[in-house]
C-alpha positions in Angstrom: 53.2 3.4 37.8 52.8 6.0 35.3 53.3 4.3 32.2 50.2 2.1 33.6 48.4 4.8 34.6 49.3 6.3 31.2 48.2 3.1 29.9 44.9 3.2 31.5 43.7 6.2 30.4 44.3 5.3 26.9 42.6 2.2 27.0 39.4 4.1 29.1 39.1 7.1 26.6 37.9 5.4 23.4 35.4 3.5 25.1 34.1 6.7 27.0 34.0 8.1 23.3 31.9 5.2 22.6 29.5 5.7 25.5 28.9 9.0 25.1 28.5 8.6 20.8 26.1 5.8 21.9 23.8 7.8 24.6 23.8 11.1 22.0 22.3 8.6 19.2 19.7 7.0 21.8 19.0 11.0 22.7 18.3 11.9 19.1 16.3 8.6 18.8 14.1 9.4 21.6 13.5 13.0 20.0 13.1 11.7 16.7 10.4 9.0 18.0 8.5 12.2 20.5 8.5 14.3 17.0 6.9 11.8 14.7 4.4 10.6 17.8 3.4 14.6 18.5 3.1 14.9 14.3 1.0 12.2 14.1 -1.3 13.3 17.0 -1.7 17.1 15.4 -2.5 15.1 12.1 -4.9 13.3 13.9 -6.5 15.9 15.9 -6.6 17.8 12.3 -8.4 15.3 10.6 -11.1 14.6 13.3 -11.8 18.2 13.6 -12.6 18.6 10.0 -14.7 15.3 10.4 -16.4 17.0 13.4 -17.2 20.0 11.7 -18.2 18.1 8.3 -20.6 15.8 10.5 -22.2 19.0 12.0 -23.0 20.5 8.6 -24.6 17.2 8.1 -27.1 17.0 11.0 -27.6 20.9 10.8 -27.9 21.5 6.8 -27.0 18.8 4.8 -25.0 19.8 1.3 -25.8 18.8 -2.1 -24.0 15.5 -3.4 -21.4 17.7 -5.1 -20.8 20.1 -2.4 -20.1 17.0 0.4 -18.1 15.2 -2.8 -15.9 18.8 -3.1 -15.2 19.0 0.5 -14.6 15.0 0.9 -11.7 16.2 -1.9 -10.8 18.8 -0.3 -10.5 16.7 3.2 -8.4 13.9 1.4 -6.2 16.4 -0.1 -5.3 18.1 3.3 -5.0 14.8 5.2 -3.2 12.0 3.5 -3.9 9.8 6.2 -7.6 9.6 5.0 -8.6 6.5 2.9 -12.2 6.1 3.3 -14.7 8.6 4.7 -18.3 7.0 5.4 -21.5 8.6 5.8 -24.4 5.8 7.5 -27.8 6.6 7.9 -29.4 5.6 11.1 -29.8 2.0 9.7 -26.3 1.6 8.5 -26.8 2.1 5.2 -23.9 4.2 3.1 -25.5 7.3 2.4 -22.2 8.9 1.0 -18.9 8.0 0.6 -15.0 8.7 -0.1 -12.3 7.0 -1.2 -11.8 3.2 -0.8 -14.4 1.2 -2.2 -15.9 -0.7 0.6 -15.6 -4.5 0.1 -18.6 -6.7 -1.2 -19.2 -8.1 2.1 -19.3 -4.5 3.6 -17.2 -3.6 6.6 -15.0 -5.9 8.0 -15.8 -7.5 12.1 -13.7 -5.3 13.8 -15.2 -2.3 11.6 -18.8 -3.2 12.2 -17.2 -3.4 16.1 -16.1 0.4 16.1 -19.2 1.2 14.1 -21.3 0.3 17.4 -19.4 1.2 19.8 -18.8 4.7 18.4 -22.9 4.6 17.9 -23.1 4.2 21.8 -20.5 6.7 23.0 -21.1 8.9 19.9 -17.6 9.6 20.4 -15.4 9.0 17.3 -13.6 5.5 16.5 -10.7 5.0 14.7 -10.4 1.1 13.1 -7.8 -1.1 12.9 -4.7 0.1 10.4 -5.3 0.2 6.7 -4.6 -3.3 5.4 -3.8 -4.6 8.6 -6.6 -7.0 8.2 -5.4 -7.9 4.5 
């Protein structure tokens, strides 16, 4: 009865080894993933409040061509997320821009989409990924 019991508890530790190495990875996986997601929302939150203030300066004192070029650098330098910074004028035309040329046939559906919708709200919009259209 010992020599099974014996017997039991060497078959039951290795795979208690394993369960426990298993759950610890899944742990670290989880913290891993909550890292990169609270990252990405400080990144985020960065780069819209630079946009924010940027937009005010616009409304309240618009800069020279080369000052709004120097701080669209500046903006693209700090946040590497950036790839294309538009400024409309009330009719949609681009007054000023930064980074990615926009395509011939100008923004894409779901951009012109976002475009209203943040124009009704006057809230911020993201769009759709970079090249997840392409």
């Amino acid at each position: 009865l010992l020599v099974l019991l014996f017997l039991a508890v060497l078959l039951w530790l290795p795979w208690q080894a394993r369960q426990m190495e298993a759950n610890e990875r899944q742990e670290q996986l989880i913290a891993d993933t909550l890292w990169v997601e609270q990252t990405l929302r400080f990144e985020l939150a960065r780069s819209e409040e630079a946009l924010a203030v940027l937009g005010a300066d616009l409304v309240s004192k618009p800069p020279t061509p080369e000052q709004l070029q120097a701080r669209f650098v500046q903006m693209f330098k700090n946040g590497h997320e950036l790839r294309r910074v538009l400024w409309l004028g009330a009719d949609g035309a681009v007054l000023a821009h930064h980074g990615l040329e926009l395509p011939p046939a100008g923004l894409a559906e779901v951009g012109r989409q976002t475009l209203e919708m943040a124009r009704l709200t006057r809230a911020g919009r993201y769009t759709e990924p970079y090249g997840a259209s392409a």
